[in-house]
C-alpha positions in Angstrom: 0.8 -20.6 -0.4 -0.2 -17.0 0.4 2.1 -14.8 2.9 -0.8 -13.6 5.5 2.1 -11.5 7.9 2.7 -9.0 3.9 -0.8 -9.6 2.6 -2.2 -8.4 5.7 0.2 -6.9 7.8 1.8 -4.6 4.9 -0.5 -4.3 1.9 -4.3 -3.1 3.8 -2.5 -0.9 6.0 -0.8 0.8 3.4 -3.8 0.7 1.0 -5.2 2.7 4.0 -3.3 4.8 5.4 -3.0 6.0 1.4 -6.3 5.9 0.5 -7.1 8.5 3.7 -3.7 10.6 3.3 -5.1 11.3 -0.3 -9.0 11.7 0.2 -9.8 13.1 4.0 -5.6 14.9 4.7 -5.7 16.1 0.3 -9.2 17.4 0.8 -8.2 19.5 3.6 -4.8 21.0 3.1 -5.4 24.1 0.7 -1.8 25.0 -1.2 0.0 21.3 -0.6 -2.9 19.4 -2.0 -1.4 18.0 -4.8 1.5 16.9 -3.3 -0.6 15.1 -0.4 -2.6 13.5 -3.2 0.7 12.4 -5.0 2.4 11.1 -1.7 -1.0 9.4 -0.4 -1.8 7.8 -3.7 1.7 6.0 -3.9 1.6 4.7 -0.5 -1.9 3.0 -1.7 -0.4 2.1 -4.9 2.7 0.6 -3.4 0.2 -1.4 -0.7 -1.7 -2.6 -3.6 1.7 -4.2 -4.7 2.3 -5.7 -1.7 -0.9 -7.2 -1.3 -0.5 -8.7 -5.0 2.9 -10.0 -4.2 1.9 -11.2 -0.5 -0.2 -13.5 -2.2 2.2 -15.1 -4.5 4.9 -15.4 -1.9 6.1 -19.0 -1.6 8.2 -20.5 1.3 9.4 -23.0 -0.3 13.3 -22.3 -1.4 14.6 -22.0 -5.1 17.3 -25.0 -5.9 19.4 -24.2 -8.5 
């Protein structure tokens, strides 16, 4: 059973907010645009993982 409140709530918004940080803000800033690029890109990359691991997330508790 798939976590809708991290697949939707954390991965897509981070996805992006990273996705514009490092196209539209990267594009535009002139001497920090590699750093903006870097910066924006992990955000998406780290939504990405979220989104993966939203959907794998099970509520059901391990016994040991």
């Amino acid at each position: 059973m798939a976590s809708k409140a991290i697949t939707v709530g954390v991965g897509i918004p981070m996805i992006i907010v990273g996705a514009l940080m490092a196209w539209l803000w990267g594009s535009i800033e002139g001497d920090l645009q590699n750093q903006i690029e870097l910066v924006g890109s992990t955000i998406g990359i780290l939504g990405v993982i979220f989104f993966i691991s939203g959907l794998f997330y099970r509520n059901e508790p391990v016994m040991h």
